[in-house]
C-alpha positions as CSV (number, residue, x, y, z in Angstrom):
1,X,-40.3,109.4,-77.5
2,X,-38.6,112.5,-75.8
3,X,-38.8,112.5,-71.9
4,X,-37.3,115.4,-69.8
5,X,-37.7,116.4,-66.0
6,X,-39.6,119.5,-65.1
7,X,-37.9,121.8,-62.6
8,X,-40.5,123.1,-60.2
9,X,-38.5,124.8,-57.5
10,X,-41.1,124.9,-54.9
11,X,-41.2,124.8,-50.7
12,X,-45.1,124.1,-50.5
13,X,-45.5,120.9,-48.8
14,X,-42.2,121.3,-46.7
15,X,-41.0,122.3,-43.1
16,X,-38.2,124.5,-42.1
17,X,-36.7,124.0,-45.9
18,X,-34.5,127.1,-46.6
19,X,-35.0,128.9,-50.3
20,X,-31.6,127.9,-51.3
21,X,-31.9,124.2,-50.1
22,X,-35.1,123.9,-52.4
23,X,-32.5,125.5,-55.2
24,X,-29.2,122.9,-54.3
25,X,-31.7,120.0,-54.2
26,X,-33.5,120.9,-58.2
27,X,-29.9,121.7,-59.4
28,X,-28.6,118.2,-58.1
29,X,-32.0,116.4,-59.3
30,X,-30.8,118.0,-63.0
31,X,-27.7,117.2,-62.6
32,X,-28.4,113.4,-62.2
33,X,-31.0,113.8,-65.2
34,X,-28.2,114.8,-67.6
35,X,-26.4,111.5,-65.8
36,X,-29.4,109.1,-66.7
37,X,-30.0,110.0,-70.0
38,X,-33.0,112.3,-70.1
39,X,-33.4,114.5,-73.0
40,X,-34.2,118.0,-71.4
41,X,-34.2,120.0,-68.7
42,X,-37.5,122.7,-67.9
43,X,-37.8,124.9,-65.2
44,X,-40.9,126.6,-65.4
45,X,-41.2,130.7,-64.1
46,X,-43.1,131.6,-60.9
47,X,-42.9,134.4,-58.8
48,X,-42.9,135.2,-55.1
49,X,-44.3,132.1,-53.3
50,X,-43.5,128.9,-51.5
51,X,-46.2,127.4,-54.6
52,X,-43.0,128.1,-57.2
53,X,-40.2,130.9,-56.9
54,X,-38.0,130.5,-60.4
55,X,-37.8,134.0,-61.4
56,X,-35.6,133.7,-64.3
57,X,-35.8,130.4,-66.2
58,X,-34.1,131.4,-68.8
59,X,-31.4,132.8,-66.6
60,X,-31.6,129.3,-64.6
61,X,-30.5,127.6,-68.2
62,X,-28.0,129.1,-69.2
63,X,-26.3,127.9,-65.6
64,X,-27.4,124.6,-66.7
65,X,-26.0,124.7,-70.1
66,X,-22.4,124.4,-68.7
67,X,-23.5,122.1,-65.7
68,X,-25.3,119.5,-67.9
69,X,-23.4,119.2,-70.9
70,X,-25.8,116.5,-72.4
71,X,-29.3,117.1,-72.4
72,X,-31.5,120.0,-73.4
73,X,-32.5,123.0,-71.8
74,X,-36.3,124.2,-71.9
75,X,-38.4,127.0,-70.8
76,X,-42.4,126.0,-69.6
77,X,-42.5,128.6,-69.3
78,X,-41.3,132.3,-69.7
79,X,-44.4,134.1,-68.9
80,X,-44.3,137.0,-71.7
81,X,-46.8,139.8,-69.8
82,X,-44.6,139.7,-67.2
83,X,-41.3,140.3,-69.3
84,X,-40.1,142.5,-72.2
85,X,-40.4,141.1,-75.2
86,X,-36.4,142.8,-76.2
87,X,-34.8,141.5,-73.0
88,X,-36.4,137.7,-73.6
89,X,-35.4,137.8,-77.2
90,X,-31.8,138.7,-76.4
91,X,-31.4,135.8,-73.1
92,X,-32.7,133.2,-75.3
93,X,-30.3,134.1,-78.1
94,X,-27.7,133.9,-75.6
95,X,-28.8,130.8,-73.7
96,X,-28.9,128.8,-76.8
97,X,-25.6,130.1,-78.4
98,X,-24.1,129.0,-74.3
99,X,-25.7,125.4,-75.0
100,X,-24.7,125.4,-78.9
101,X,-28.4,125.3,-80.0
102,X,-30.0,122.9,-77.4
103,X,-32.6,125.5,-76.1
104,X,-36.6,124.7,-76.4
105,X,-38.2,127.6,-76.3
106,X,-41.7,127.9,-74.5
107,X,-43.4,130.7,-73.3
108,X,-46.9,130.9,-71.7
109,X,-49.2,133.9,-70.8
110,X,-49.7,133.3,-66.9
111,X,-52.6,132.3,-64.6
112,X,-52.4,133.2,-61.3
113,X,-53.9,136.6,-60.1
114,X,-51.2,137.5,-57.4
115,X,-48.3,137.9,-59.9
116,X,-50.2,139.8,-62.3
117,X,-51.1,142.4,-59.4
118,X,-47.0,142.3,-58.2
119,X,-46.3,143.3,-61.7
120,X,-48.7,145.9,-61.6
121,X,-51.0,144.4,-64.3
122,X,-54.9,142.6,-64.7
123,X,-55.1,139.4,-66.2
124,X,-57.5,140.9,-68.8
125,X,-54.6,142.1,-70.7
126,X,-52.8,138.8,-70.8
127,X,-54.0,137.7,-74.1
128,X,-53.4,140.9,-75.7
129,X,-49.7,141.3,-74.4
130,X,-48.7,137.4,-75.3
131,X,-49.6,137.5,-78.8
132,X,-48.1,140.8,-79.2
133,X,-44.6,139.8,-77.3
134,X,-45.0,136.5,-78.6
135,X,-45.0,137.7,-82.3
136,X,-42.4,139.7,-81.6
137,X,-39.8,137.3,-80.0
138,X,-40.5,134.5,-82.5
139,X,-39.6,136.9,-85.4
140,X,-36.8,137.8,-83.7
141,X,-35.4,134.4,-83.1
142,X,-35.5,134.2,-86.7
143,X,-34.5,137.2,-88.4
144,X,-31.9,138.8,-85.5
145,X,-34.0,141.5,-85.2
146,X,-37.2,142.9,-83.3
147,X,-39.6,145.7,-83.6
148,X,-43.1,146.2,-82.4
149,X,-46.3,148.7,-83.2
150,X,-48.5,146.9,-80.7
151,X,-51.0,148.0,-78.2
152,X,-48.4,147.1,-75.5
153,X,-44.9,147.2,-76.9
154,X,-43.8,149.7,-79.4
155,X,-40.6,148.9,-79.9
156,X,-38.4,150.5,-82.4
157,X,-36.7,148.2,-84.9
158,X,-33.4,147.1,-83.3
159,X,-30.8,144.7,-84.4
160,X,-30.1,142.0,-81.6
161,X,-26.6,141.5,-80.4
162,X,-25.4,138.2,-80.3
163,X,-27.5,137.3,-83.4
164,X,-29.3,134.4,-83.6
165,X,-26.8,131.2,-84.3
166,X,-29.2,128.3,-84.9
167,X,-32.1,127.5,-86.4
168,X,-35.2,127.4,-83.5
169,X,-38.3,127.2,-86.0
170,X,-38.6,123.9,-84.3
171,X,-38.1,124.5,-80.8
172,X,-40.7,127.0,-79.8
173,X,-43.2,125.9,-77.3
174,X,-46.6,127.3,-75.9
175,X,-48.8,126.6,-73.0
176,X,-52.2,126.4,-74.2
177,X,-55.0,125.0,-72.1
178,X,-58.0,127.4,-73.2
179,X,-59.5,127.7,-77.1
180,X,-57.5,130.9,-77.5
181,X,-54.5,129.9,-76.5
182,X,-54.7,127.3,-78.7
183,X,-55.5,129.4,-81.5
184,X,-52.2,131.7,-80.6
185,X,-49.6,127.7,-80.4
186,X,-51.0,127.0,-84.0
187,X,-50.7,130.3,-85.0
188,X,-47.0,130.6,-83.8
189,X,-46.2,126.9,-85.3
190,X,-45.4,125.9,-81.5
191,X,-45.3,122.9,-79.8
192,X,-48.5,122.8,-77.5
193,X,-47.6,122.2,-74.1
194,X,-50.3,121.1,-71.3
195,X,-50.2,119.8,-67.7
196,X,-51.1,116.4,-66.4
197,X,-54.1,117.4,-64.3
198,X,-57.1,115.6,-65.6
199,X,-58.3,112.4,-66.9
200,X,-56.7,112.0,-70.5
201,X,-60.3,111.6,-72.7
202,X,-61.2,115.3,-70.9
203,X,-57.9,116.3,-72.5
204,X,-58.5,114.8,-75.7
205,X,-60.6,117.6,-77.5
206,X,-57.9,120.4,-77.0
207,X,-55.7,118.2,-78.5
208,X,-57.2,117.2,-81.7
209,X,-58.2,121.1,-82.0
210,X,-54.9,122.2,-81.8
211,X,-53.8,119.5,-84.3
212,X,-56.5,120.5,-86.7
213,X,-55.5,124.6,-86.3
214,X,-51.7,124.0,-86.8
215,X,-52.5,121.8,-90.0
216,X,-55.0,124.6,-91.1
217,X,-52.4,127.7,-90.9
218,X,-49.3,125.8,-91.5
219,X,-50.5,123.1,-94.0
220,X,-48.3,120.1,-92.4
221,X,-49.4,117.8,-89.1
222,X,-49.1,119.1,-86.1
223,X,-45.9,117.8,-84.1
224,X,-46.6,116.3,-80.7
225,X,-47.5,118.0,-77.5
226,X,-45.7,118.5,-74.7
227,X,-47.2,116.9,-71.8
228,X,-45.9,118.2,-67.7
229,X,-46.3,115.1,-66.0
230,X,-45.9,114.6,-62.3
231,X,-44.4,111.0,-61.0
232,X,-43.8,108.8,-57.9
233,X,-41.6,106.0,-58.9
234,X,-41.4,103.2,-56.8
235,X,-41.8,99.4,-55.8
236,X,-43.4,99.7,-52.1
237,X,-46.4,98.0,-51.2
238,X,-47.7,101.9,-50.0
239,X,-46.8,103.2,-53.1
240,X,-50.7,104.4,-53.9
241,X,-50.9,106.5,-50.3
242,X,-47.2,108.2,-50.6
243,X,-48.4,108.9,-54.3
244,X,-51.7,110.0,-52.7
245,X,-50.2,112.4,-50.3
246,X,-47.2,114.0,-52.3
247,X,-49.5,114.6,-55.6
248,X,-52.6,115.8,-53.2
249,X,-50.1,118.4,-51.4
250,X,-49.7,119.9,-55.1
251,X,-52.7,119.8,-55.8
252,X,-54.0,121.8,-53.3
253,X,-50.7,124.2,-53.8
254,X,-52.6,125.0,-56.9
255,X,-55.9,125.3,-55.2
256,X,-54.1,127.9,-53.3
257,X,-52.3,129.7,-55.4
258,X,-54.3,130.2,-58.5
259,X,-57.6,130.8,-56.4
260,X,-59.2,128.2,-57.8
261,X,-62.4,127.6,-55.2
262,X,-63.1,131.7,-55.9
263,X,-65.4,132.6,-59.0
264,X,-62.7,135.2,-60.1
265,X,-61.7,133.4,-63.6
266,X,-64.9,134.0,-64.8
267,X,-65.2,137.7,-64.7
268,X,-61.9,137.5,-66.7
269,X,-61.8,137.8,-70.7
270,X,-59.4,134.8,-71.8
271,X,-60.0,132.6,-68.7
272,X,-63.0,130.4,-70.0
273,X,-61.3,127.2,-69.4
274,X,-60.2,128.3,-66.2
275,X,-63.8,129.5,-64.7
276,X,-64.9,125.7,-65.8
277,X,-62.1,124.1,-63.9
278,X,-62.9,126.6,-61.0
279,X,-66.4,125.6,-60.8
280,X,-65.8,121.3,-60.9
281,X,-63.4,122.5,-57.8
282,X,-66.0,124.3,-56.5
283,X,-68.1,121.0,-56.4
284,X,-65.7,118.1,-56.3
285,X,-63.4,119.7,-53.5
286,X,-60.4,118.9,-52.8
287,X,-60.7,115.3,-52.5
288,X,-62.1,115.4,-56.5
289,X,-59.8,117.8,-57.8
290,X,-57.3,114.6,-56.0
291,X,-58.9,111.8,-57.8
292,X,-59.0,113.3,-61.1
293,X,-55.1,114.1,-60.7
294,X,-54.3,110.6,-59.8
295,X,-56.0,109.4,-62.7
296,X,-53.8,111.4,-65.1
297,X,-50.3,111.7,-63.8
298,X,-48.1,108.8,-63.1
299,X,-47.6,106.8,-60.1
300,X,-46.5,103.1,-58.9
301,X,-44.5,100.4,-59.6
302,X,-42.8,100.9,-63.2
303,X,-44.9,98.7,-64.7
304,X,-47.8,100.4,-63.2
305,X,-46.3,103.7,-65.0
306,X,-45.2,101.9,-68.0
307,X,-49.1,100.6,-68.5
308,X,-50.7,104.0,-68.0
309,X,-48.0,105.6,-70.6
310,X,-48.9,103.0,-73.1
311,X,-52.9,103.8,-72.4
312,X,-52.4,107.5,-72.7
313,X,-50.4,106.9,-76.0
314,X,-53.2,104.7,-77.2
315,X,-55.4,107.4,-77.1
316,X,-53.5,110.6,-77.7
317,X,-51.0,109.5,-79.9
318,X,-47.0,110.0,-79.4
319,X,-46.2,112.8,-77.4
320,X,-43.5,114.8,-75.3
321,X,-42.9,114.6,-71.6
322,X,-41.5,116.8,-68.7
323,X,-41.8,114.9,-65.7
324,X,-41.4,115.8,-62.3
325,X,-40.2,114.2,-59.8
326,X,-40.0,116.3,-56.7
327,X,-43.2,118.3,-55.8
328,X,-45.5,118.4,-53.0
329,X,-43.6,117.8,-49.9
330,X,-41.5,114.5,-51.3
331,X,-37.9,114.8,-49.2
332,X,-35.2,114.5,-51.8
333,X,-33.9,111.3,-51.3
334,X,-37.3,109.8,-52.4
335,X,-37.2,112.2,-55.8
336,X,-33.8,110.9,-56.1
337,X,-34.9,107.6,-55.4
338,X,-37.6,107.8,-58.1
339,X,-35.7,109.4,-60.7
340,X,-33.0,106.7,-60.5
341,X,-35.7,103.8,-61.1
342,X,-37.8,105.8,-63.8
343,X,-34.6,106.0,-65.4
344,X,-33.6,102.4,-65.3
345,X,-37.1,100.5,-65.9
346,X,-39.4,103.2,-67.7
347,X,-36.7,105.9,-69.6
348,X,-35.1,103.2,-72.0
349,X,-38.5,101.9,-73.4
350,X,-40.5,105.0,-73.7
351,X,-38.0,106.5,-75.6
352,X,-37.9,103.2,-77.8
353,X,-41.8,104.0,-79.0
């Protein structure tokens, strides 16, 4: 099985921590990934905020390409209504020419309200503009060239310059959490990509629809989703209440920045999943929205983490990971710390499966 790290670059949850520190500290943590034998590195694009500020993921991997000679690179994601579809063709040609093929290409269509309205746009167009762009750039990847007659990008028919010099049919990723952007993965033969946020058997429908859409359009099975995990690896007795507080600090970093306790996602078209999650906020609070997080990412003693991956296999069947390992306030030394035993006690056997 295929285990990565997912690069968050975030300042929520910390004092007095500098932009550029939270920068130095992700770059060293991938650094020691490609070290410990991970298979790929993902930074994921946010704008603006101590929640997440990585601008230009792609931009971020091709840095890492040189750095970390021996492990992947991966975008979760590059948020396409927030980028032009010719400019994101032409850096992810380039990034995986740099790293002689070893880009995973995922793009998303973006959730929080606050970077739409920075880049001058309403969420109600975000379906539309992904699976215009996303149509777009995935032809493009394959053919060398791109052209558009959309609602939202006309764009003439253009030759792209490097052309393409690998095969990425089966590196494209998607984020899909609602029914249509499920629909849009299968319909783009991408790997589905989801976050750890929920008890697994809640997660389980999505999955098995996706599955049954990308064997419909593409008549072959579905290959296995990409699941962004969130860990605390390690052997103290306090492990459950430094798991508690680090993964609860994220947690409410997403309360806060996606506006989840507001009734906003509903009056959006697209956002169906997201006005449900809203509203079990709404009435679990914080303290639920807590519980059902522990529940689903990983935390503990490796055995502890080994026993819940085996359960989560059990019942979803194999799957991808992009773990995190620093998020929600935990000083580096601990994410370092927890990397280092993930790697030596749970790494080697997961990828065994």
């Amino acid at each position: 099985m295929d285990v990565g790290i997912q690069m968050i670059f975030a300042s929520y949850g910390w004092t007095e921590i500098s932009d550029r520190q939270v920068w130095d500290e992700e770059i060293r943590l991938a650094r020691l990934a490609d070290e410990l034998g991970f298979n790929c590195l993902w930074a994921v694009e946010h704008h603006f905020a101590d929640y997440s500020f990585c601008p230009d993921n792609l931009q971020v991997m091709a840095h890492l390409a040189a750095l970390c000679p021996n492990i992947d690179i991966g975008t979760a994601a590059v948020i396409l209504p927030w980028n032009n579809p010719l400019r994101v063709a032409e850096k992810a040609i380039v990034a995986d020419m740099l790293s002689g093929g070893r880009l995973r290409f995922g793009v998303g269509r973006g959730l929080a309200r606050r970077e739409f309205a920075a880049f001058n746009q309403t969420m109600d167009e975000s379906r539309e503009r992904f699976d215009e762009a996303a149509a777009m750039i995935v032809a493009a990847l394959k053919s060398g060239f791109i052209e558009g007659e959309g609602t939202y990008y006309k764009q003439p028919r253009v030759e792209l310059r490097p052309r393409p010099a690998f095969d990425m049919s089966d590196r494209i990723y998607a984020v899909a959490s609602s029914d249509d952007s499920l629909v849009s993965a299968a319909r783009l033969a991408a790997r589905m990509v989801m976050f750890a946020d929920r008890p697994w058997d809640l997660r389980l429908p999505a999955i098995l629809k996706y599955r049954e859409l990308f064997e419909a359009a593409h008549d072959k099975v579905a290959p296995p989703v990409l699941i962004a995990d969130f860990c605390v690896c390690m052997e103290s007795a306090d492990a459950y209440e430094i798991s508690r507080r680090h993964l609860g600090s994220f947690v409410q970093s997403n309360i806060d920045h996606y506006e989840l306790m507001s009734e906003h996602f509903s009056q959006v078209k697209g956002y169906n999943a997201y006005a449900q999650k809203s509203e079990i906020a709404r009435k679990t609070g914080s303290e639920g929205m807590i519980d059902g997080f522990m529940k689903a990412a990983i935390w503990g003693p490796p055995d502890n983490i080994l026993r819940a991956l085996e359960a989560r296999r059990a019942l979803l069947g194999t799957f991808e990971m992009s773990t995190s390992f620093r998020f929600g306030g935990i000083p580096f030394e601990l994410a370092e710390k927890s990397m280092r035993l993930f790697a030596k006690e749970v790494l080697p056997v997961v990828q065994s499966w």
